[in-house]
C-alpha positions as CSV (number, residue, x, y, z in Angstrom):
1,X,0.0,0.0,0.0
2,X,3.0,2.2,0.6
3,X,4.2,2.1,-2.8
4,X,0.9,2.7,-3.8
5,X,0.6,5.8,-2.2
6,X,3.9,7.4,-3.2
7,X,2.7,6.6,-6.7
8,X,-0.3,8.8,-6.4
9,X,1.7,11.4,-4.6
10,X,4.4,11.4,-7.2
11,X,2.2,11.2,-10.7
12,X,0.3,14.3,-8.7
13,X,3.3,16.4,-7.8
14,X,4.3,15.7,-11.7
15,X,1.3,16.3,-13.1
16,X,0.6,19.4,-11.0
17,X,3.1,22.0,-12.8
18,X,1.6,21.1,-16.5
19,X,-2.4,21.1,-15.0
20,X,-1.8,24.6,-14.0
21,X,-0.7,25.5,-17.1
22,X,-3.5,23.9,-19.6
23,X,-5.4,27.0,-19.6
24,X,-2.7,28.8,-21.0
25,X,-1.8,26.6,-23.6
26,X,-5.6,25.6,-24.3
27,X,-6.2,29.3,-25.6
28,X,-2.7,29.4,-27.3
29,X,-4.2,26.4,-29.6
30,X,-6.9,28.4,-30.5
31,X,-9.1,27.0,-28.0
32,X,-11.5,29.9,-27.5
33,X,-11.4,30.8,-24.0
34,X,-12.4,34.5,-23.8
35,X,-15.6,35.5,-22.3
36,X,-16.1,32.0,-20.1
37,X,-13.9,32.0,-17.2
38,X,-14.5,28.7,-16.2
39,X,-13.3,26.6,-19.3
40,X,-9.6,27.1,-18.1
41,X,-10.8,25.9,-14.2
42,X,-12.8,22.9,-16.1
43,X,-9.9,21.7,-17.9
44,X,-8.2,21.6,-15.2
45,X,-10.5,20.0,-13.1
46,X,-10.9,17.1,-15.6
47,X,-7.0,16.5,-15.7
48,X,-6.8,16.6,-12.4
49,X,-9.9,14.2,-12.2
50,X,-8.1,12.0,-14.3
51,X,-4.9,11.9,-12.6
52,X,-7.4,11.0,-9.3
53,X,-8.6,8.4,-11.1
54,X,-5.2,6.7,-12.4
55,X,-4.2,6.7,-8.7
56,X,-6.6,5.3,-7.4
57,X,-7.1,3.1,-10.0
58,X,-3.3,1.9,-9.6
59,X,-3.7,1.3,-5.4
60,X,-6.6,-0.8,-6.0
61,X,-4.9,-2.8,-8.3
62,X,-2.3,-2.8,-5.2
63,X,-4.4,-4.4,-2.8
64,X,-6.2,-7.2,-5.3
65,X,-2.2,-8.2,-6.0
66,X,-1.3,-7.9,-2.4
67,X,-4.7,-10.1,-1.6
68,X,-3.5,-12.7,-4.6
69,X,-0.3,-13.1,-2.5
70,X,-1.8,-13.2,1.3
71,X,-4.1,-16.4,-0.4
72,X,-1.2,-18.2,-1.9
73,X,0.9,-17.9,1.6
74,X,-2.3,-19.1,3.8
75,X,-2.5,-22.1,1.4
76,X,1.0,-22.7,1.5
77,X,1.6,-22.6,-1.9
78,X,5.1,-22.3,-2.3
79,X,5.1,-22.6,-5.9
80,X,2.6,-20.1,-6.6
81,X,4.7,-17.7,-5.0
82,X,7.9,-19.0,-6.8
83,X,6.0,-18.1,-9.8
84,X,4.6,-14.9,-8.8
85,X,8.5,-13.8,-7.5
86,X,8.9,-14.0,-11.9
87,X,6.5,-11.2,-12.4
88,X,7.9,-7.8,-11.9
89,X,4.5,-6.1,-10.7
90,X,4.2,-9.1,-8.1
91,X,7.9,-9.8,-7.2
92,X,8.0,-7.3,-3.8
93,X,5.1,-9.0,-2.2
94,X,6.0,-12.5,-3.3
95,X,9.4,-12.3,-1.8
96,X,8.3,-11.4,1.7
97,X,5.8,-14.1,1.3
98,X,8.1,-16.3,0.7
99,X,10.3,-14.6,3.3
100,X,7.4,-15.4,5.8
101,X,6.5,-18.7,5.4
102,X,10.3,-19.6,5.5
103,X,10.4,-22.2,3.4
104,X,14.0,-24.0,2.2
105,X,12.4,-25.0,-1.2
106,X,12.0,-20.4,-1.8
107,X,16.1,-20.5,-1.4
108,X,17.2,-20.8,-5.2
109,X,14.6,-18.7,-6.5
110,X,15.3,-15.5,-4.3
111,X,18.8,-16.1,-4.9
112,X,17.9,-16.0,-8.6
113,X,15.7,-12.6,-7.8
114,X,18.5,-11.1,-5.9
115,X,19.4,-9.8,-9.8
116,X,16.2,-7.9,-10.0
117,X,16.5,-4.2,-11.6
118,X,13.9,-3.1,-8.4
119,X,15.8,-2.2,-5.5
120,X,12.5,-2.7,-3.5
121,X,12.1,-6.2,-4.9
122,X,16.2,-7.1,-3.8
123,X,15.6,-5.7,-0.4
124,X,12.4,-7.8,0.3
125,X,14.8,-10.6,-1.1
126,X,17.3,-10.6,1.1
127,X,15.0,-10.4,4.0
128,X,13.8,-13.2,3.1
129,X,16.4,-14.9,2.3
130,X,17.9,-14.0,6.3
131,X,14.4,-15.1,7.6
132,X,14.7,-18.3,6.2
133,X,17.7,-18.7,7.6
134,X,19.9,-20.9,4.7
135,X,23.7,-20.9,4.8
136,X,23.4,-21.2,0.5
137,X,21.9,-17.9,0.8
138,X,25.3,-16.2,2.8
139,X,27.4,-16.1,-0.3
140,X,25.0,-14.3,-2.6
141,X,24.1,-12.1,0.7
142,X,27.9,-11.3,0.6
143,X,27.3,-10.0,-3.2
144,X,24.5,-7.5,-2.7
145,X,26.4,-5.8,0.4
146,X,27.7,-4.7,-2.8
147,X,24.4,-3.1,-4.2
148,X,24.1,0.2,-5.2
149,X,21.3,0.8,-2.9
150,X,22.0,1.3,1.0
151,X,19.3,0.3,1.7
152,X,19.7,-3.3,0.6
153,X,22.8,-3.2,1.1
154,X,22.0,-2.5,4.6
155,X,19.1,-5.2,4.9
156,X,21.3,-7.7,3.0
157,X,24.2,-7.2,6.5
158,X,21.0,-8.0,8.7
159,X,20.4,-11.2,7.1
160,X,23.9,-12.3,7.0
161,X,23.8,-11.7,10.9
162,X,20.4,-13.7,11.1
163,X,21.8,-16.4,9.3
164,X,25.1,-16.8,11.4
165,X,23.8,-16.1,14.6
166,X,21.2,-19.2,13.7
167,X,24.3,-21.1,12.7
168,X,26.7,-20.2,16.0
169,X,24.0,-19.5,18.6
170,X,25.7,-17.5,21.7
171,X,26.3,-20.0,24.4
172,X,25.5,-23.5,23.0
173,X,26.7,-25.2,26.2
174,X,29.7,-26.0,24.3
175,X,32.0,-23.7,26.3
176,X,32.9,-26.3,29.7
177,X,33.8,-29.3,27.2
């Protein structure tokens, strides 16, 4: 939902410079706005109507995706989500799915995701891959402390820590043998 509403924020702000100025350009097109005041204000309020819309119209689609994920991880289906990690729109949600249910078979897959172009997608990745907890995962975890992104690079030195502190818990009773 976040990502849903800094969408609608950002196509706003954008649009927001050009609505303001479609009643300039609509009478330099030959629009005829003299005498009626209120076609500039109606053009405007149709564009911006329409931006509304495209919003809106873009977090809905954000919650029936998110709700196609939350199904798949109540049933369990681990291969529905594998699937859904290969589409880009549902990649994000499917990876802290995956990251959630914590299952071993999810390993190879997020590894293969970790080369995602969406720096949102690689950070829910490498949670996952740390909440699952699999020392396959460490070496490719190594890689993206690499990333171009802070934050994953930053999410990706959590999991490693997850991971090894799950390997090498503190005080195993190993310590009077």
């Amino acid at each position: 939902m976040k990502s849903g509403r800094l969408v609608a924020a950002a196509i706003t702000l954008a649009a927001s410079s050009w609505i303001m100025a479609v009643p300039a350009q609509a009478s330099t097109r030959g629009y005829d706005t003299s005498g009626n005041p209120w076609t500039g204000l109606l053009i405007t309020i149709l564009i911006l109507l329409a931006v509304i819309a495209f919003a809106l119209a873009y977090m809905c689609m954000d919650r029936l995706e998110q709700r196609r994920i939350d199904v798949k991880k109540k049933r369990g289906d681990i291969d529905g989500l594998i699937k859904a990690l290969r589409v880009p729109w549902l990649s994000t949600k499917a990876a802290r799915a995956l990251g959630e249910i914590g299952d071993e078979r999810a390993i190879e897959p997020l590894i293969q995701a970790l080369s995602c172009r969406s720096a949102e997608t690689r950070e829910a990745v490498v949670d996952a891959l740390g909440n699952i907890g699999d020392q396959r995962a460490v070496e490719k975890l190594n890689a993206a402390l690499d990333d171009r992104y802070v934050s994953v690079r930053e999410h990706a030195r959590s999991s490693i820590e997850k991971i090894r502190s799950r390997a090498h818990p503190a005080g195993n009773g190993n310590a009077g043998a």
